[in-house]
C-alpha positions as CSV (number, residue, x, y, z in Angstrom):
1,X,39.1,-81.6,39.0
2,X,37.1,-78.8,40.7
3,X,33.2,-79.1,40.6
4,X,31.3,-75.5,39.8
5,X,28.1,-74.9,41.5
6,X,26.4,-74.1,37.8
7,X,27.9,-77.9,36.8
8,X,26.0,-79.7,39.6
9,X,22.8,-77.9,39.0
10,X,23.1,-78.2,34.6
11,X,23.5,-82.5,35.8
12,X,20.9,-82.5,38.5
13,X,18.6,-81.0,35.3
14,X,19.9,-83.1,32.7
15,X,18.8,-86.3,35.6
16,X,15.4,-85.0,35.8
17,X,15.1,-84.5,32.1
18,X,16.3,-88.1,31.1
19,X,14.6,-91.4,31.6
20,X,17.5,-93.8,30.7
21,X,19.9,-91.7,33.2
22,X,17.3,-91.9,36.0
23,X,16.5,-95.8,35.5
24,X,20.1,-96.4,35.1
25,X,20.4,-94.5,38.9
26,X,18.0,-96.9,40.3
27,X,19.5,-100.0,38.7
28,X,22.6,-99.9,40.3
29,X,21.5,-97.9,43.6
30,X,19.8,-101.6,43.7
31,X,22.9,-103.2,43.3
32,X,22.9,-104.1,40.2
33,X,25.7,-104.4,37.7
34,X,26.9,-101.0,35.8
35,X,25.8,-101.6,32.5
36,X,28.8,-100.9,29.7
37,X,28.6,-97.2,28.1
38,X,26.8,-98.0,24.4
39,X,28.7,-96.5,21.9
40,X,27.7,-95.1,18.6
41,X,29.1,-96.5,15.7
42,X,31.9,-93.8,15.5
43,X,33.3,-95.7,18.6
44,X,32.0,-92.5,20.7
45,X,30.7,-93.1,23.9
46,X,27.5,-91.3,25.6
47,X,29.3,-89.8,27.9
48,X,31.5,-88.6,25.4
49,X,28.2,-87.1,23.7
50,X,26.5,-86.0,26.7
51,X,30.0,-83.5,27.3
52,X,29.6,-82.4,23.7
53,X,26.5,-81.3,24.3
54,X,26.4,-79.9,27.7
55,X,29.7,-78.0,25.8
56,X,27.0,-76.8,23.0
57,X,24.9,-75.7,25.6
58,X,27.8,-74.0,27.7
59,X,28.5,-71.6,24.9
60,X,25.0,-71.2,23.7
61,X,24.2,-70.0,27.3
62,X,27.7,-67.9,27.4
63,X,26.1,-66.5,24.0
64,X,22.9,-65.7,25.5
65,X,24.8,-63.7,28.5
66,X,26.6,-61.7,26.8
67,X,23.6,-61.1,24.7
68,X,21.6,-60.0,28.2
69,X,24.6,-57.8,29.0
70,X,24.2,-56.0,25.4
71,X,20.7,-55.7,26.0
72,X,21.2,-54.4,29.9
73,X,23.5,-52.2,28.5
74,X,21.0,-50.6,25.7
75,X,18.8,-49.8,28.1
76,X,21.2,-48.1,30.5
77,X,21.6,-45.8,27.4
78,X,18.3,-45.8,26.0
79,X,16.6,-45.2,29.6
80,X,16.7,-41.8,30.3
81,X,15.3,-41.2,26.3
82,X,12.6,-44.1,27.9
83,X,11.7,-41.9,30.6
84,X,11.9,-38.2,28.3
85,X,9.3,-40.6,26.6
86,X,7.4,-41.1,29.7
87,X,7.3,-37.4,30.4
88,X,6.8,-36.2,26.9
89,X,3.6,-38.7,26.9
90,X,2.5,-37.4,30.2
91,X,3.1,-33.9,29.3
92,X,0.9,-34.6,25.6
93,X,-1.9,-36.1,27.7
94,X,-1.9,-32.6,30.0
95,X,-1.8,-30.8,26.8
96,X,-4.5,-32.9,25.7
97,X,-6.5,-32.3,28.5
98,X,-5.9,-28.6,28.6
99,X,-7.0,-28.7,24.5
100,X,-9.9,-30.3,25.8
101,X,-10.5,-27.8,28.3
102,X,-10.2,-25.0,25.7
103,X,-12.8,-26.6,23.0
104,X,-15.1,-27.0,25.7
105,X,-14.6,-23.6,26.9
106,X,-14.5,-22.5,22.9
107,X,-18.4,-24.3,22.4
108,X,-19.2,-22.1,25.5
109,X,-18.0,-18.8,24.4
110,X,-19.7,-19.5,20.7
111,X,-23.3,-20.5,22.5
112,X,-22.6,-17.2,24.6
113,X,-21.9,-15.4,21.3
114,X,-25.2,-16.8,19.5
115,X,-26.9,-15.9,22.6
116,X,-25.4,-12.5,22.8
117,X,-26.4,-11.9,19.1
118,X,-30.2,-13.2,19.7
119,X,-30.2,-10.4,22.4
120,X,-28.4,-8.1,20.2
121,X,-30.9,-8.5,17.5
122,X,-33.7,-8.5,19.9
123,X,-32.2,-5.0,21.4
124,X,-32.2,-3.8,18.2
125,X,-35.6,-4.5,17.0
126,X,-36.4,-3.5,20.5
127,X,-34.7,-0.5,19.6
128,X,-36.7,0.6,16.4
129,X,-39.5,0.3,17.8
130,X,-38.9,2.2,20.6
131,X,-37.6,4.9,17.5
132,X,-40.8,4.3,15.9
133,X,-42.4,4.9,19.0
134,X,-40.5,8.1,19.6
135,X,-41.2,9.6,15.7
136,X,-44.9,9.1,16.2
137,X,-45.3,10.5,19.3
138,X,-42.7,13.2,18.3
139,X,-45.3,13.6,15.3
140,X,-48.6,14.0,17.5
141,X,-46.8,16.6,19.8
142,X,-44.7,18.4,17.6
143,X,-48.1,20.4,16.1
144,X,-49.6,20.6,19.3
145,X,-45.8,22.4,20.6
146,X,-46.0,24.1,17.7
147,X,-49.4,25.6,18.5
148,X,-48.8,25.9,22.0
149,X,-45.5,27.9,21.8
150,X,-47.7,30.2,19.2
151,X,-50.4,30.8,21.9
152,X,-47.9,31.7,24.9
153,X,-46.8,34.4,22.3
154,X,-50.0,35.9,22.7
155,X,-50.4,38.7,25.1
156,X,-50.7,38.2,28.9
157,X,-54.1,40.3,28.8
158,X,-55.5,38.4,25.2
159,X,-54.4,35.1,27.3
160,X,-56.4,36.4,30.3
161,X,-59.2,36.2,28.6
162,X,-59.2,32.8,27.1
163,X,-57.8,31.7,30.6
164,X,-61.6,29.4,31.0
165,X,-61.5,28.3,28.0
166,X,-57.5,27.2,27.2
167,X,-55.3,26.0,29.7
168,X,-51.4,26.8,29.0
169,X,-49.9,25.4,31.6
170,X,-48.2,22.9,29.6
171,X,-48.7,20.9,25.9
172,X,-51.3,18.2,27.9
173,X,-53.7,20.9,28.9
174,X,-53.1,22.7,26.2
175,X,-54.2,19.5,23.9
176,X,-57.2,18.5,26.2
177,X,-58.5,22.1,25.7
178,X,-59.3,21.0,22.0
179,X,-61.7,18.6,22.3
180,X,-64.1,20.7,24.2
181,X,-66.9,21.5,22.1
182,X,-68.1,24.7,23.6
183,X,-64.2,26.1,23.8
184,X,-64.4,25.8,19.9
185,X,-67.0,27.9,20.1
186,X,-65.5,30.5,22.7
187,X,-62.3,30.8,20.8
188,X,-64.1,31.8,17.6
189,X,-66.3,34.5,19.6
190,X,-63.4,35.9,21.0
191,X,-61.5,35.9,17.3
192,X,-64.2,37.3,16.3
193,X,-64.5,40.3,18.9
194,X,-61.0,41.2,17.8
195,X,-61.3,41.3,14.2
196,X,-61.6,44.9,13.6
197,X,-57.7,44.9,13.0
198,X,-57.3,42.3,10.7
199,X,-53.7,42.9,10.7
200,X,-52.9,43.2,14.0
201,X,-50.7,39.9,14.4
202,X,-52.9,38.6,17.5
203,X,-55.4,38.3,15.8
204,X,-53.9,36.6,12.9
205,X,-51.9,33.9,16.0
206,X,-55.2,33.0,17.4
207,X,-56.9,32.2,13.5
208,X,-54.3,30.0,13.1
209,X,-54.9,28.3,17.1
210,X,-58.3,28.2,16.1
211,X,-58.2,26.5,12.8
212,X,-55.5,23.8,14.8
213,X,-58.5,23.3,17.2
214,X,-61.1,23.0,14.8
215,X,-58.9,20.0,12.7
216,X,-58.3,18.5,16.3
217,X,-61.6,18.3,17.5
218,X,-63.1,16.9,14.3
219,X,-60.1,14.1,14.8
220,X,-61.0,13.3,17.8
221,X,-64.6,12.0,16.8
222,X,-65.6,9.0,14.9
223,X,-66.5,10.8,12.2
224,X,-66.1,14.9,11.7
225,X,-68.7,17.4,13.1
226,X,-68.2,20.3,11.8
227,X,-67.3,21.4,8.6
228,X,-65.8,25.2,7.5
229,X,-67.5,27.5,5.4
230,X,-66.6,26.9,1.8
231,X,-67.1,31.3,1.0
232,X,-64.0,32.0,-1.7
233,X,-62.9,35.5,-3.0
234,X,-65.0,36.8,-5.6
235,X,-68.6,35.2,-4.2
236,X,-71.3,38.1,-3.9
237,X,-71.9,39.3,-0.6
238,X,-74.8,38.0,0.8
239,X,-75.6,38.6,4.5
240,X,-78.1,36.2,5.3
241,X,-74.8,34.0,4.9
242,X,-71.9,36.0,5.8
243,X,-71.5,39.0,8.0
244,X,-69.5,42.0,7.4
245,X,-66.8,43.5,8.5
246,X,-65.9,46.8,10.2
247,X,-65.1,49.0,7.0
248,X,-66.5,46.4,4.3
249,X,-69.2,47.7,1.7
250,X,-72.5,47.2,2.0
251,X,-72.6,44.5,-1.4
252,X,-70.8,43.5,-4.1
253,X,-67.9,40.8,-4.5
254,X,-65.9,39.5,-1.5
255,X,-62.1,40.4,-1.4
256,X,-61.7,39.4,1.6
257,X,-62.1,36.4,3.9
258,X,-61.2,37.7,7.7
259,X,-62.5,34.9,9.9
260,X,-64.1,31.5,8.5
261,X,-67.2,30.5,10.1
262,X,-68.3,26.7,10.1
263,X,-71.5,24.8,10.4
264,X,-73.0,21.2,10.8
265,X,-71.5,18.5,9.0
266,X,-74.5,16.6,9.2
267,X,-77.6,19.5,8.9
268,X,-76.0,22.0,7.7
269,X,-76.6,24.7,10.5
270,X,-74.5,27.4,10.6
271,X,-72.9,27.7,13.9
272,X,-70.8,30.9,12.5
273,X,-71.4,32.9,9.9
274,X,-68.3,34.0,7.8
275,X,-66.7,37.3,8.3
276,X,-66.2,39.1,5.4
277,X,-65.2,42.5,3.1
278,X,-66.7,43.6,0.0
């Protein structure tokens, strides 16, 4: 009978495991007598029992092998699914990361959109303002163009002799001359000197400067200065209060109102006398 390896170490286990077999050693390594093998009362011996079982185990242990193979096997097959597995979960958790990466950069781009829109909305409140800004000072030089334009239509030799009293070189100097008092004064005179043709269309141009100047200086003071002669078609000529024209009758009804004069707002004074035609 040949001995296996795997038989010598399954005894050498079932030794340590059992009391009765290791005191049974010792007796009779001491010389004692070998006791008889007890039988159970089927008339089997222990030994007999001890084969069945190590026989039990034998296949129980053959069972589990072949068991270990199956499973070895599986997982020769199932491993490289395992490790698509491994991949596809590291592959998700890049993904993840990248989808991460992209909210993040998403919660950016909508606090640089809100921040965008603040300045949007800021711009364009900025924005009307500024047109605001523009359509009233568009408003306060678009008269003074107007009259300015008006007056360079004038004659160079009408021009020459307002040239101390308005400044054309541009709409500034044309404004500032307004709110000079005694230039008020000047551009009446002069209106006055050439109202023999009231239809000559100077004449008419610098009326119409001088009423702009007249509303422009009164503006410019707290409260107005001057105020214009109210004389209306159809009053009776009186010349303590108005003065005639060249070619006007002597008395009778007003038909004609050639240059308004104007006095003090607060006295009364009159500083020019209304030229008229009866």
């Amino acid at each position: 009978m040949i001995v296996k390896e795997k038989d010598v170490r399954y005894f050498v286990e079932v030794i340590k495991q059992s009391l009765e077999v290791q005191e049974l050693i010792r007796h009779i390594a001491a010389g004692g007598d070998v006791p008889s093998i007890p039988r159970t009362s089927d008339g089997e011996s222990e030994t007999e029992r001890l084969h069945a079982q190590i026989s039990g185990l034998k296949t129980q242990l053959e069972q589990a092998d072949e068991q270990l193979k199956n499973f070895q096997k599986f997982y020769r097959q199932a491993k490289p699914q395992l490790d698509r597995y491994a991949g596809l979960q590291d592959e998700l958790a890049g993904k993840k990361s990248e989808l991460e990466q992209k909210e993040s950069e998403i919660v950016q781009l909508n606090d640089s959109i809100r921040t965008l829109e603040a300045e949007k909305a800021q711009l364009s409140s900025d924005l009307n303002d500024a047109k605001k800004e523009a359509n009233s000072l568009k408003s306060r030089f678009e008269l003074p163009a107007k009259y300015f334009e008006l007056y360079r239509k004038l004659s160079g030799t009408l021009r020459a002799g307002l040239e101390n009293v308005i400044c054309d070189k541009n709409e500034i100097t044309f404004i500032v001359s307004c709110s000079n008092e005694n230039n008020l004064s000047s551009i009446w005179e002069y209106a006055k000197d050439i109202s023999n043709d009231p239809e000559n269309e100077e004449f008419k141009i610098l009326v119409q400067i001088f009423d702009y100047f007249f509303d422009r200086f009164n503006e410019s003071l707290p409260e107005p200065k001057y105020t214009r002669d109210d004389v209306e078609i159809g009053d009776y000529l009186d010349e303590d209060k108005y003065d005639r024209c060249c070619g006007s009758a002597t008395s009778g009804d007003i038909t004609e109102i050639i240059l308004r004069g104007y006095q003090s707002r607060n006295t009364g004074r009159t500083i020019h006398k209304s030229i008229v035609k009866a």
